[in-house]
C-alpha positions in Angstrom: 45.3 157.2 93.8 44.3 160.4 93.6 41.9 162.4 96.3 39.3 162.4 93.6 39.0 159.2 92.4 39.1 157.7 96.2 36.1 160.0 97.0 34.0 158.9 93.9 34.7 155.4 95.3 33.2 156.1 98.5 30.3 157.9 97.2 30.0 154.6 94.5 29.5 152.0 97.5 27.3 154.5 99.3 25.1 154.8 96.3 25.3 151.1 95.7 24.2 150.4 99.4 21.3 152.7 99.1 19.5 151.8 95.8 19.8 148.2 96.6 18.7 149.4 100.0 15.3 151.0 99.2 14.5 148.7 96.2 13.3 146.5 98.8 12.5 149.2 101.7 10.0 151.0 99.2 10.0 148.8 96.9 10.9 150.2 93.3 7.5 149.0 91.3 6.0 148.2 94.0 7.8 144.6 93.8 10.9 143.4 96.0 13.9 142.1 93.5 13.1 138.4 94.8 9.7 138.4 93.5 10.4 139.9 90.0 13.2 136.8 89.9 10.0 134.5 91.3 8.3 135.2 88.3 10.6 133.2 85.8 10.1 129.3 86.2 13.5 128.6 85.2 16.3 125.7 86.4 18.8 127.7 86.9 18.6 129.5 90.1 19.5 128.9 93.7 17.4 128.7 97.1 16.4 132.4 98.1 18.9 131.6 101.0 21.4 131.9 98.2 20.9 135.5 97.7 21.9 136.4 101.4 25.5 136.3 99.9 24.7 139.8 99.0 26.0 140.9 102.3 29.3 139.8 101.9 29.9 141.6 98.4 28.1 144.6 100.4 30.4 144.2 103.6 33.5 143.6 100.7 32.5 146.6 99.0 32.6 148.8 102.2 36.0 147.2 103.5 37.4 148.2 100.0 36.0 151.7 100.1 37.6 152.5 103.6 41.2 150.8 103.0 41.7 152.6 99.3 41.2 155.4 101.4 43.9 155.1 104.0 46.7 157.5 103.5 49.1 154.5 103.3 47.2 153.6 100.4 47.7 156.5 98.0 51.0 154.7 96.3 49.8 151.5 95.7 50.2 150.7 92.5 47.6 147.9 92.3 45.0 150.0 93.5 45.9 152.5 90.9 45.4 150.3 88.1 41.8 150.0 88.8 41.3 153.6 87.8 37.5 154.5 87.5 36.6 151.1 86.8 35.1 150.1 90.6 32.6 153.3 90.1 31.9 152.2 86.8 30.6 148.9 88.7 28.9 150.4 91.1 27.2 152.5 88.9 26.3 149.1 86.7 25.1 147.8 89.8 22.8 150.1 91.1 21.1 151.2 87.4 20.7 147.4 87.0 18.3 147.6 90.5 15.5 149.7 88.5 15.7 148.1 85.3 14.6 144.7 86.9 12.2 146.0 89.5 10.6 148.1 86.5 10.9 144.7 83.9 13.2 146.1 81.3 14.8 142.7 81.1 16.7 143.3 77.5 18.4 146.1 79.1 19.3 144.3 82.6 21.2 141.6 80.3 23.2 144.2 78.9 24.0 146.1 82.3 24.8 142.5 83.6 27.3 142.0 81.3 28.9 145.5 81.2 29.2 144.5 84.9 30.8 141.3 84.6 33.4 142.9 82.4 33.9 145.2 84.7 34.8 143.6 87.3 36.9 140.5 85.2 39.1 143.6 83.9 39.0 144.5 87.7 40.4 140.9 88.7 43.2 141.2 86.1 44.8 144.5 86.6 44.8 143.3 90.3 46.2 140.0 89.2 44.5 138.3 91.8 45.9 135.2 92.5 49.6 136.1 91.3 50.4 138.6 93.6 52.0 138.3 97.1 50.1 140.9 99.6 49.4 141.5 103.1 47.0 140.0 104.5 45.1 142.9 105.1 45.0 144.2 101.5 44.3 140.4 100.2 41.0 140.5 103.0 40.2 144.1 102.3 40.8 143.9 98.3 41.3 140.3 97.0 38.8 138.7 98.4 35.9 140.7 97.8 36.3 140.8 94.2 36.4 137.2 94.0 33.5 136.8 96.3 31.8 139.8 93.7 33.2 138.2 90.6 32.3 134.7 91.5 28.6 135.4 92.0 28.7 138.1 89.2 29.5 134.9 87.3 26.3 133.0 88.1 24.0 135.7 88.2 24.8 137.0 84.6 24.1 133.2 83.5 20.8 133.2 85.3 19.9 136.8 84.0 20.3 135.3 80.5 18.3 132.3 81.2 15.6 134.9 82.8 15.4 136.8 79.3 15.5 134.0 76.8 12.2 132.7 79.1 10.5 136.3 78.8 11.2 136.3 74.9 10.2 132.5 74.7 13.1 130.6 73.6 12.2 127.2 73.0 15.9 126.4 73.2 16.0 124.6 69.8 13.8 121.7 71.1 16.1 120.8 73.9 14.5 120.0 77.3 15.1 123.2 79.3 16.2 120.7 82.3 19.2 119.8 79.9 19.8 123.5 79.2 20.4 124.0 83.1 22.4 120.7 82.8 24.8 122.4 80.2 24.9 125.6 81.8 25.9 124.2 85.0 29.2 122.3 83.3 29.9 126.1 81.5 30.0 126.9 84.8 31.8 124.8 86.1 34.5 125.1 83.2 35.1 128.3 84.1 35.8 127.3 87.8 38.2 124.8 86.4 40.0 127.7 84.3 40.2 130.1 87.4 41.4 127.2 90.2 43.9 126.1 87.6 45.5 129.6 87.1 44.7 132.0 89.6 44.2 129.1 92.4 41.5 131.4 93.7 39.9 130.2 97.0 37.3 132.8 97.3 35.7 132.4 94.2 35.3 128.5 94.0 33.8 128.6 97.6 30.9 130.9 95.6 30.5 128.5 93.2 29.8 125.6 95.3 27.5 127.8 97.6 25.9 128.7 94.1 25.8 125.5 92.9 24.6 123.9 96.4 21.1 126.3 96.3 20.5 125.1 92.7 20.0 121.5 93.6 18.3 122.5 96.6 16.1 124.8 94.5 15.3 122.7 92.0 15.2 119.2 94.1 11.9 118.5 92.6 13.8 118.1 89.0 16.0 115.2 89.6 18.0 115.7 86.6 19.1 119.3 87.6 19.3 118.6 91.5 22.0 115.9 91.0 23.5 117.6 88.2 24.0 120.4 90.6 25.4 117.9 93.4 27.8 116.7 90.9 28.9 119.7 89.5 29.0 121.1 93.4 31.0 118.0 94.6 33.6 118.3 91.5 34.1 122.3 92.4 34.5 120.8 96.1 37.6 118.8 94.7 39.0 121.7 92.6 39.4 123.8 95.7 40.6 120.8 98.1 43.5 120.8 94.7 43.7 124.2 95.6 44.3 124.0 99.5 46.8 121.3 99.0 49.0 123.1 96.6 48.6 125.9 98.8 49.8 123.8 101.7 52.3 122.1 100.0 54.5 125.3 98.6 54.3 127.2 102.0 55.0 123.8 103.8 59.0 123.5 104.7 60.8 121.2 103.1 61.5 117.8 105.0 65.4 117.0 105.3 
C-alpha cells in the first residue's frame, strides 16, 4: 500500500469516529440517531442494547487503521486489493449520519446500500474465510469486517423497512408482523450462504446478537418474538456446524 492511500485510511476512521461522535454530542437536528429510528413502529428492529455493537465496528475500524499502517504492512497483497474502497465506506458511513438525523430517508437507503456493497466487495477481495493468516491480521482485519458486514447486513434490511413505513407501504395486504417474519428467514438465508462457504464465525455471532434484540424488542408481538427465537436458535446451530468443522480439520488424526 502506498503512503497515500494508508493516510486517507486513517483520516477515513477519524472522520467516521467523529461525525458519529457529535451526531449525538450536539445532536445533528437537534435529534440523537436512536430517536429518529424511535419514530418508525416497525418489527424489524432490535433492543436499543443492540446498537452498543457500534463499538466493536468502531474499535475494529481503529485496529484496522493502525495495523495497514505498520511498515510490515506495505507488501501485503490482501491489503492492497482493498484499494480506496475502505475510505469509500467510511465516507458512506459518516454522510449516511446527517441524512437520517436531518430525515432524508430516500437518500439514507441508497447510501446504505452503496455501503453494504462496499464492504461485501471488501469481504471478497480479502477472501475472508479462505485464507490462512496470522492471528493478528485475522483480529486486526478479518474480523472486523465480518463484525461490520454482519450488522451492515441487518441494518440495510431495517433501513428498508424504515422507508417503505415513511412512504406507507401497505405491503400488498400482508400483515406487517409476517413481513418481519419473512425478512427474518432472508436473513437468515443469507447466514446459511456465508456459514456454508466462508465458515465465518464473526459474522453469525452478529446475527444471533441481531436476531436475539428483535424478539426481545418486539416480545409484545408473539409472532415476531418467537420467529426471532427460532431464527436466532437455528443461526445458533449454524455456527456450533461451524465450530465443529473448525475443530474437526485442525484436530490430529487418531491412529
Amino acid at each position: 500500500m502506498n503512503r497515500f492511500l494508508v493516510w486517507i485510511n486513517i483520516v477515513a476512521v477519524i472522520v467516521t469516529l467523529v461525525v458519529n461522535g457529535l451526531a449525538n454530542i450536539i445532536p445533528f437536528n437537534g435529534q440523537t440517531t436512536a430517536a429518529v429510528s424511535d419514530k418508525f413502529p416497525v418489527y424489524f428492529v432490535p433492543a436499543g442494547y443492540v446498537f452498543a455493537i457500534w463499538g466493536v465496528i468502531y474499535i475494529g475500524l481503529i485496529a484496522f487503521g493502525v495495523y495497514q499502517a505498520l511498515p510490515r504492512q506495505r507488501d501485503n497483497p490482501r491489503l492492497k486489493r482493498i484499494g480506496y474502497l475502505f475510505a469509500l465506506s467510511c465516507l458512506a458511513n459518516s454522510v449516511w449520519i446527517p441524512l437520517w438525523h436531518y430525515e432524508f430517508f430516500t437518500l439514507t437507503v441508497v447510501v446504505m446500500l452503496a455501503l453494504l456493497l462496499l464492504l461485501i466487495a471488501i469481504y471478497l477481495r480479502l477472501d475472508i474465510g479462505r485464507r490462512h493468516i496470522t492471528a493478528i491480521e485475522k483480529w486486526c482485519v478479518d474480523i472486523p469486517f465480518s463484525i461490520y458486514l454482519g450488522w451492515i447486513s441487518v441494518a440495510t434490511i431495517a433501513n428498508i423497512t424504515d422507508l417503505l413505513y415513511y412512504w406507507k407501504w401497505d405491503g400488498f395486504g400482508i400483515n406487517p408482523q409476517w413481513w418481519a417474519v419473512l425478512l427474518l428467514m432472508a436473513a437468515s438465508a443469507i447466514s446459511l450462504a456465508v456459514s456454508m462457504m466462508r465458515r465465518d464465525i464473526a459474522f453469525l455471532l452478529v446475527i444471533i446478537w441481531a436476531f436475539a434484540g428483535i424478539a426481545a424488542k418486539q416480545a409484545s408481538a408473539p409472532l415476531v418474538a418467537n420467529a426471532a427465537w427460532l431464527m436466532t436458535a437455528l443461526v445458533g446451530l449454524m455456527l456450533l456446524g461451524v465450530v465443529y468443522r473448525r475443530v474437526s480439520r485442525n484436530s490430529p488424526a487418531v491412529a
